[in-house]
C-alpha positions in Angstrom: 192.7 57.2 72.3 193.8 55.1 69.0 197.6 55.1 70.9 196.4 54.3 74.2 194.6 51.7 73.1 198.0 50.2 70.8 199.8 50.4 74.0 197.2 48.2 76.1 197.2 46.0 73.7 201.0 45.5 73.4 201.0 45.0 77.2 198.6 42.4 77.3 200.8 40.5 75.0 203.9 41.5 76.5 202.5 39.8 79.5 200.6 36.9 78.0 204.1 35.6 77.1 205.8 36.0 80.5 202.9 34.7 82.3 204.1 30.7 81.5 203.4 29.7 84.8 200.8 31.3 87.2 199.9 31.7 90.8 197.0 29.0 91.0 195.0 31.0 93.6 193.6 34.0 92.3 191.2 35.7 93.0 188.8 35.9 90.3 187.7 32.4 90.7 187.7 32.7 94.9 185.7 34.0 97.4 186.9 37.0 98.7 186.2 40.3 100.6 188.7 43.1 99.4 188.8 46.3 101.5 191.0 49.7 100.1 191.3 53.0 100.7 193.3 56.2 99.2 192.0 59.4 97.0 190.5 60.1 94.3 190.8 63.4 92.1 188.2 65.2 90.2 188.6 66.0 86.5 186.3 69.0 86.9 188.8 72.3 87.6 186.0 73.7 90.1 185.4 70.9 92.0 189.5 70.3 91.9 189.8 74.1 92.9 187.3 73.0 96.1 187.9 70.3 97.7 191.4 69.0 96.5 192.3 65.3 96.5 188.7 63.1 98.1 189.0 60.4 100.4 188.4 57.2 98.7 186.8 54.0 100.5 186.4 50.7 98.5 184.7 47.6 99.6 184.0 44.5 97.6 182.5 41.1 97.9 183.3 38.0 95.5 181.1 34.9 95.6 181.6 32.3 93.6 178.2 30.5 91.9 180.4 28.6 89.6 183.7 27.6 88.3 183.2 30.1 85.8 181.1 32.5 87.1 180.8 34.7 90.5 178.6 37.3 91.4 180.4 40.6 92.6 178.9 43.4 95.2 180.9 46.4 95.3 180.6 50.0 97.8 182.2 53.1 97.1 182.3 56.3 99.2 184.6 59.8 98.7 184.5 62.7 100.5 186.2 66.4 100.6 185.7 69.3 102.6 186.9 72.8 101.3 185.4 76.4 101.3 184.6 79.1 98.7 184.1 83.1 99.3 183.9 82.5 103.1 181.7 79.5 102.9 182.8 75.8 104.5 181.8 73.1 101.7 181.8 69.2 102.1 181.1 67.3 99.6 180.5 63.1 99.6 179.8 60.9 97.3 178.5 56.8 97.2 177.9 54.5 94.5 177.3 50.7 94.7 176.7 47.8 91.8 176.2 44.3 92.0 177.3 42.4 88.9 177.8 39.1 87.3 181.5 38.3 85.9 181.7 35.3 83.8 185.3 33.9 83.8 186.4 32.5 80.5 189.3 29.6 81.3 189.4 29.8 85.4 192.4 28.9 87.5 194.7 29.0 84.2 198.2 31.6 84.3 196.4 34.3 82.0 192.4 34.3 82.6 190.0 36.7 80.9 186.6 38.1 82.4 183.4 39.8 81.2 181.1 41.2 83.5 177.4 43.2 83.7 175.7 44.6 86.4 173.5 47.5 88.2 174.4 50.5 89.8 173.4 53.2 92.1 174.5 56.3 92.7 174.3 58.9 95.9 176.1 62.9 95.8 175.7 65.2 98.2 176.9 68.6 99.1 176.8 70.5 102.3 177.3 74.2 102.3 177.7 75.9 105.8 177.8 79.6 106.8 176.8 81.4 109.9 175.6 78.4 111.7 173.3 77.8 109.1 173.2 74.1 106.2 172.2 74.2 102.8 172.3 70.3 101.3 172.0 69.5 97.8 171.9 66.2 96.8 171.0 63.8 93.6 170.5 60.0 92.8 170.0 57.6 89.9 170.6 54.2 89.0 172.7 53.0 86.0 174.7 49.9 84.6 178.3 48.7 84.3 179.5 46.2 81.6 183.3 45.4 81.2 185.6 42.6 81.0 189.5 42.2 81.4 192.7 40.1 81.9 193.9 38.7 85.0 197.3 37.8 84.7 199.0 35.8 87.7 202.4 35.8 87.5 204.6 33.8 89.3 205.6 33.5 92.2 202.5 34.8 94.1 201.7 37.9 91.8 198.6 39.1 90.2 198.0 41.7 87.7 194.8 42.8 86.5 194.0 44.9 84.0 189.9 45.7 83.0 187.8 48.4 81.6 184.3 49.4 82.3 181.3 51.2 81.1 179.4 53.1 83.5 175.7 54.6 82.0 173.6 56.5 84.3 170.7 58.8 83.0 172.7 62.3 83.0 176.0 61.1 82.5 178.1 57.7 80.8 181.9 57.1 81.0 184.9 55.0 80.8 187.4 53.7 83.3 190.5 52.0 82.7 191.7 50.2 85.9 194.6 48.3 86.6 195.6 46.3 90.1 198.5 44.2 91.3 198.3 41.8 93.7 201.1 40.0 96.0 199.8 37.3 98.2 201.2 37.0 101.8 199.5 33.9 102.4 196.9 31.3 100.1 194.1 33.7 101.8 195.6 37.6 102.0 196.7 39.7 99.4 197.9 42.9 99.5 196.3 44.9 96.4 197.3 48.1 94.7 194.6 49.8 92.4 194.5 53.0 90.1 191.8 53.7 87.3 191.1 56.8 85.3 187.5 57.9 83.9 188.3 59.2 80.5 185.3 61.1 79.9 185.1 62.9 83.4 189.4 62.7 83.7 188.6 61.7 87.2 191.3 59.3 88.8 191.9 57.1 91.7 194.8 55.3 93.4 193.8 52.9 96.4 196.3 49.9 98.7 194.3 48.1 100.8 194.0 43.5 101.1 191.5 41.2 99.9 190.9 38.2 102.0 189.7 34.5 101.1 186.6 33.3 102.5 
């Protein structure tokens, strides 16, 4: 952890001192609607075992309440299907947050973030044999608190690199996620996103656009 965390840290000021001149329209300080999809793997050897690689959906919604700070509404759904000893599993997954992100010098080439916020959870698995469904599902509510760095480099690129705590009542983790951003136009940008969890060693990698509202 101690070397991962070196090695962060070296980026971020690898990057602080190429990032002279940014890409003025981010979108941390912009209204924007960001839609992704791709797959997300389970650190858990049985689950892995199961269903393989998930389908990953991501959804998110920026509004800006001030220059420096926005409210953030997020929706995320996987799902897998596999089977054990004869029996056809699915399993699917959703968790939402809203959360406040304060921005700390907005608009500027290299702008760091902090951010708080609720969470719910939704899991649910179907087992099916013989015509016959057997569902077992669980929910609970949690937080989120984090920050990062959102670097735009020039000419119309974006990197952004954050870190979150997750807390729910069974379980708590880490994630370390990092996105880059090109912008076709001054309203789409195509994003590509990976995180890892390191407590559950669950990962994700997702493409998808955000559009400016």
């Amino acid at each position: 952890m101690n070397k991962l965390i070196r090695i962060c840290m070296a980026s971020v000021a690898i990057i602080s001192l190429v990032s002279v001149r940014g890409f003025a329209d981010s979108l941390r300080n912009a209204d924007y609607l960001n839609l992704e999809a791709g797959a997300f793997v389970s650190g858990d050897k049985l689950i892995n075992d199961i269903f393989g690689p998930h389908l990953d959906a991501f959804g998110a919604l920026n509004k800006m309440l001030t220059d420096n700070f926005s409210a953030l509404g997020k929706v995320e759904g996987i799902y897998g299907e596999g089977s054990k000893s004869g029996i056809d599993l699915t399993r699917s997954g959703l968790k939402a947050g809203l959360s406040l992100v304060g921005l700390l010098t907005p608009g500027k080439p290299v702008d760091p973030y902090v951010l708080a916020g609720g969470l719910f959870e939704y899991n649910r698995v179907t087992a099916s044999a013989g015509g016959a469904d057997e569902n077992d599902s669980d929910s609970e509510f949690g937080f989120e608190v984090g920050g990062g760095i959102e670097f735009n480099l020039e000419p119309k690129t974006l990197l952004d690199l954050g870190v979150l705590y997750q807390k729910f009542s069974d379980f708590d983790s880490i994630y370390a996620n990092a996105r880059i951003g090109y912008a076709f136009t001054t309203s789409v940008t195509l994003l590509i996103e990976g995180g890892y969890a390191f407590d559950e060693e669950d990962y994700y990698a997702r493409a998808g656009i955000a559009v400016k509202y």
